[in-house]
C-alpha positions as CSV (number, residue, x, y, z in Angstrom):
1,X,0.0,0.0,0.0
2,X,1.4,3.6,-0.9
3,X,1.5,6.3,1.3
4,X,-1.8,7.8,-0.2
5,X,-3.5,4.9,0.4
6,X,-2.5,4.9,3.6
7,X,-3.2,7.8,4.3
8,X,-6.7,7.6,2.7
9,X,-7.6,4.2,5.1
10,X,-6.1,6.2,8.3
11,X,-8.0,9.2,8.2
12,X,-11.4,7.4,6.9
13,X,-11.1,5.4,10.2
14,X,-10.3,8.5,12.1
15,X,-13.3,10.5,10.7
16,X,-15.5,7.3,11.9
17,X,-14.8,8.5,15.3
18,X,-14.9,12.1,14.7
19,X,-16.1,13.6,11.8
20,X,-15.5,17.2,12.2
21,X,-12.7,18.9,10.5
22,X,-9.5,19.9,13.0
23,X,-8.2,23.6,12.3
24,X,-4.6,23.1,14.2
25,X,-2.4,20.0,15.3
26,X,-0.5,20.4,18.1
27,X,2.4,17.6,18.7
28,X,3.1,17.5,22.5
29,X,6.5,16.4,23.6
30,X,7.8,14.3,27.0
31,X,6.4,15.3,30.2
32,X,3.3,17.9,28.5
33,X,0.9,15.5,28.0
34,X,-1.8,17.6,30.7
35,X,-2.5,20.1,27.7
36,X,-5.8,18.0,27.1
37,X,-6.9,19.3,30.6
38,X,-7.4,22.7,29.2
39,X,-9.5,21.1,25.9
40,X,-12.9,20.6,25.6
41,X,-12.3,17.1,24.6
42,X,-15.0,15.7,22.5
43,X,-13.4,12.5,21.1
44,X,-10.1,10.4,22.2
45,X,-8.7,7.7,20.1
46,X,-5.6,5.5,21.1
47,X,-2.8,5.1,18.4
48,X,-3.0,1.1,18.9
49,X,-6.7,2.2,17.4
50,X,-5.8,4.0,14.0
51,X,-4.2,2.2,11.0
52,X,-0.7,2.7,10.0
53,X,-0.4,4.4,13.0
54,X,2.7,3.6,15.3
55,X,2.4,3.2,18.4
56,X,4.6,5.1,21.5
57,X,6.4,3.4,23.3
58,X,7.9,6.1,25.7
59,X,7.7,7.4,29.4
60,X,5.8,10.6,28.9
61,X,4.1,10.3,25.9
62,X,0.6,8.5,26.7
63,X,-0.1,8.0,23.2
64,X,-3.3,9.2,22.1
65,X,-5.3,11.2,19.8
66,X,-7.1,13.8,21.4
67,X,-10.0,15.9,19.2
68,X,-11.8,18.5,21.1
69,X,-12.4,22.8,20.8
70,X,-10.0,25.5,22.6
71,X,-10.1,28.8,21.7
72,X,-12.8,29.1,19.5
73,X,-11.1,26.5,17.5
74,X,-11.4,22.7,16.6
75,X,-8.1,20.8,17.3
76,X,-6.6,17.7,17.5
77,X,-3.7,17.1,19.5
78,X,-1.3,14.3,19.7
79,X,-0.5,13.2,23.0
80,X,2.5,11.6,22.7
81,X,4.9,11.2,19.4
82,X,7.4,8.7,17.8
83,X,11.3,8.8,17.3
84,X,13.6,7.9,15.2
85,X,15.7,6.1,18.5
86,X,12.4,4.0,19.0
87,X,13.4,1.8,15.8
88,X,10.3,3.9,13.6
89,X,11.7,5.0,10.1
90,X,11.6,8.3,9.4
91,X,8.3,8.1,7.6
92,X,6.9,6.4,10.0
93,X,8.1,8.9,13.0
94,X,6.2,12.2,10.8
95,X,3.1,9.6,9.2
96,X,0.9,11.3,11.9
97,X,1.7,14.9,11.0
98,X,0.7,14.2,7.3
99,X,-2.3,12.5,8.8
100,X,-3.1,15.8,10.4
101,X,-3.4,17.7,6.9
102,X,-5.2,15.0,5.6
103,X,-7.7,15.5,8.5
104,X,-7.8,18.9,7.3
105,X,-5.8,21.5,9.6
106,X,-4.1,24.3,8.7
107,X,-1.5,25.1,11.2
108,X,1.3,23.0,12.8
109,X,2.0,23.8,16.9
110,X,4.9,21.5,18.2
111,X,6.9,21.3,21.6
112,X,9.3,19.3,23.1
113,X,11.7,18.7,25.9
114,X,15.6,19.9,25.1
115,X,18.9,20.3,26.5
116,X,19.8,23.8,26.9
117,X,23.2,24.9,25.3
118,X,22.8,28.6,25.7
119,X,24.6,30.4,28.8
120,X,21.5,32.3,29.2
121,X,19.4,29.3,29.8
122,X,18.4,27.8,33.0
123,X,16.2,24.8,33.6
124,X,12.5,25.4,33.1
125,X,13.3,28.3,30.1
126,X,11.1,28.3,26.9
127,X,12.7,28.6,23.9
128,X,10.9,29.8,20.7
129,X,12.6,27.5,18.1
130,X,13.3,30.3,14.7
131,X,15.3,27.4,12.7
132,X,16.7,23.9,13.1
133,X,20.2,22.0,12.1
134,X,18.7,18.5,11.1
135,X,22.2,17.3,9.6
136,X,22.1,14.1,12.1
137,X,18.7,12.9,11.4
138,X,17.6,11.1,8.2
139,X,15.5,13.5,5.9
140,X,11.7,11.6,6.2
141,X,11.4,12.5,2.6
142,X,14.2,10.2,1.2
143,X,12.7,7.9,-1.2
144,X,10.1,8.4,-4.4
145,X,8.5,12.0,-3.9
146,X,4.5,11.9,-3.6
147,X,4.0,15.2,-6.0
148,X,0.0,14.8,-4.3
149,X,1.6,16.1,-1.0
150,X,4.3,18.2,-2.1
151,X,7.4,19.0,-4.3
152,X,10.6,16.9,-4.6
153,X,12.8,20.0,-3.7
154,X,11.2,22.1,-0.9
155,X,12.1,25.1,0.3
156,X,13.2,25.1,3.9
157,X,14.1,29.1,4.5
158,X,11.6,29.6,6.8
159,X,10.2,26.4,8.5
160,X,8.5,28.1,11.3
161,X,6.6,30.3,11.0
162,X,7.9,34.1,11.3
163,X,4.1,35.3,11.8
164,X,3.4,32.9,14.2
165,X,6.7,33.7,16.4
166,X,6.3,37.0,16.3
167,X,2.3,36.7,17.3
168,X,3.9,33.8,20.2
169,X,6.3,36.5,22.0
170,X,3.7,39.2,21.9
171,X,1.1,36.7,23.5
172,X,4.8,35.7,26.4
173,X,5.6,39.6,26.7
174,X,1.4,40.2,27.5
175,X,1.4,37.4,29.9
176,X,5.0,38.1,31.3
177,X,6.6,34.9,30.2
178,X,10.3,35.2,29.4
179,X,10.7,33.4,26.5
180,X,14.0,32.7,24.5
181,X,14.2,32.5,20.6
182,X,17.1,30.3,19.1
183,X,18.0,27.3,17.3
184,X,17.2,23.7,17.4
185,X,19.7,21.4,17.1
186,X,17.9,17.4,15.9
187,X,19.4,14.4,16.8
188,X,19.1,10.4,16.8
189,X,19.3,9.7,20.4
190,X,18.8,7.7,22.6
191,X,22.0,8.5,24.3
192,X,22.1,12.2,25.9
193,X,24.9,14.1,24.2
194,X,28.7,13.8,25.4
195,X,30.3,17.2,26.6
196,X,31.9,17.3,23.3
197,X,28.9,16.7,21.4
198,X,27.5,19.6,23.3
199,X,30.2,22.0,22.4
200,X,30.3,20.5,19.1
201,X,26.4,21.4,18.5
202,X,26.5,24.8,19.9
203,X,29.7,25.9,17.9
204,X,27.4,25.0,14.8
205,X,25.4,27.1,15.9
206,X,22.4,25.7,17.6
207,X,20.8,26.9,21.3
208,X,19.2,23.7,22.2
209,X,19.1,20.1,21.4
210,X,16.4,17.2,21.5
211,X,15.7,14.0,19.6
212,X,12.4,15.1,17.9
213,X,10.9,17.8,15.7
214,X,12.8,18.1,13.0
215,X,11.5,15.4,10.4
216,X,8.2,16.6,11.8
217,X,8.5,19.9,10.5
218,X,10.0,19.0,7.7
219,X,7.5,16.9,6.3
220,X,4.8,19.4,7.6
221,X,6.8,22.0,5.0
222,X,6.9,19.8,2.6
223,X,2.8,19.9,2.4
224,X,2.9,23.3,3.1
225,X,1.4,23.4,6.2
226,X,2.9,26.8,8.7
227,X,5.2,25.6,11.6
228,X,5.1,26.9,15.2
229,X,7.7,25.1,17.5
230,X,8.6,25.8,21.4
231,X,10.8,24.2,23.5
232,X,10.8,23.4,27.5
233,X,14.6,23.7,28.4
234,X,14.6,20.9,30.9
235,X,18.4,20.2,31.5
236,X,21.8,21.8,30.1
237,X,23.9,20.4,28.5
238,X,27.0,22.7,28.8
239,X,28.2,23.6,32.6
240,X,30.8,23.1,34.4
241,X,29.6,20.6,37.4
242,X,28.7,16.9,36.8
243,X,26.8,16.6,33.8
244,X,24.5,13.9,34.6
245,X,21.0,13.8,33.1
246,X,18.3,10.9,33.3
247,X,14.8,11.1,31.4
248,X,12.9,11.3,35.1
249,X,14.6,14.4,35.3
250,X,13.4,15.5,31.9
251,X,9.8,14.7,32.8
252,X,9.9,16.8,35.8
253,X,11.6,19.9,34.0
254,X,8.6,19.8,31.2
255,X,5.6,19.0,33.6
256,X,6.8,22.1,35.9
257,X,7.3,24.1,32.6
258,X,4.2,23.3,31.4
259,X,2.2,26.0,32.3
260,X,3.9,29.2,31.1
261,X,4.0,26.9,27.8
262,X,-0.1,25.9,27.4
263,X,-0.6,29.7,27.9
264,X,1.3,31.1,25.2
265,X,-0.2,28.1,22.8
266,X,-3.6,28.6,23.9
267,X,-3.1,32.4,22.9
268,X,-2.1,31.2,19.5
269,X,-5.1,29.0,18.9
270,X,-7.2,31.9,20.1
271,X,-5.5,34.2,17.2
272,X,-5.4,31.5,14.3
């Protein structure tokens, strides 16, 4: 079966739960999977549910597909994604974001749990991601182009959205949320980075680091769907005291982050 196909069967069995038409995804990373709390949930489906879907398989991400109203707006959100570390392929790790535009939306909202490699940045920071280095993950679009979902060569100048960031740090400076604006540095995890790998990634130029996103947003782009992206900053990766770091760690960085992040994505929804 072909990716259209595929597509085609998924979202059918989707719109046999839930036949109204999403306006905005939203991808929730580790440890912000309480967003749903502040949805008017009208319909949840687990991924072990939907076909073609995979299915998560890690601590903070419950795995679920949540359709409901905020904002004045019908969304779906996924509660819980897929990596590359998880032994998905690429296509399968951003299947669900194409999904999403099939389902009909018509703007991207992703977060996600990174290390910090700014000296500004302290544990619990939001950064506003403005661009990505994706030179260490596999490009989800290797392989025969669909020209039904977009073109062999896109364009990747801007893959989030300069609108919506500029729209996300009014909503942060309105609310008083700092908020930090950088770069995204994507990886293959599982392993958190060495020092060197740190210093490596932030010479190249990048602010922050996770092990998601990227081929997301790229195949989002490649449909030409608009990107918003914000990261929790829940450990740092460059300092100068034991760098230790375990995923419990993570989770608590994102859940007590949490907050100031819903807020500044609930504004969005509000002003899409």
């Amino acid at each position: 079966m072909n990716l259209i196909d595929r597509l085609n069967k998924t979202a059918a069995v989707i719109r046999e739960y839930y036949s109204k038409t999403p306006e905005v995804g939203i991808v929730l990373g580790s440890g912000l999977g309480n967003f749903k709390a502040h949805m008017q949930v009208e319909c949840e489906i687990p991924y072990e549910d939907i076909p073609h879907f995979p299915v998560s398989t890690v601590e903070g991400h419950s795995g679920t597909l949540i359709f409901g109203t905020m904002g004045g707006k019908t969304v779906v959100c996924m509660a819980g994604r897929f990596h590359f570390y998880e032994g998905y392929s690429p296509t399968d790790v951003a299947f669900p974001v194409r999904v999403l535009k099939w389902l009909g939306i018509k703007t991207l909202l992703l977060s996600n749990a990174a290390g910090g490699m700014h000296e500004d940045f302290k544990v619990g920071d939001l950064m506003i991601i403005r661009d990505h280095i994706s030179l260490f993950q596999q490009n989800p679009l290797v392989g025969p182009n669909e020209n039904q979902l977009g073109p062999r060569f896109p364009d990747m100048s801007e893959p989030y959205s300069k609108e919506i960031i500029a729209r996300a740090k009014a909503i942060a400076d309105a609310k008083g949320i700092a908020v930090h604006e950088g770069v995204y540095a994507g990886v293959t995890g599982p392993t958190f980075e060495t020092r060197a790998e740190y210093k490596m990634l932030h010479i190249l130029g990048a602010d922050a680091v996770g092990m998601s996103t990227v081929q997301e947003v790229i195949v989002a782009r490649h449909m030409g769907l608009p990107v918003f992206a914000i990261s929790v900053i829940t450990d740092l990766g460059i300092r100068e005291e034991l760098n230790v770091i375990t995923h419990q760690e993570v989770l608590e960085a994102a859940a007590a982050a949490e907050p100031k992040m819903t807020a500044i994505l609930m504004g969005l929804i509000e002003q899409l």
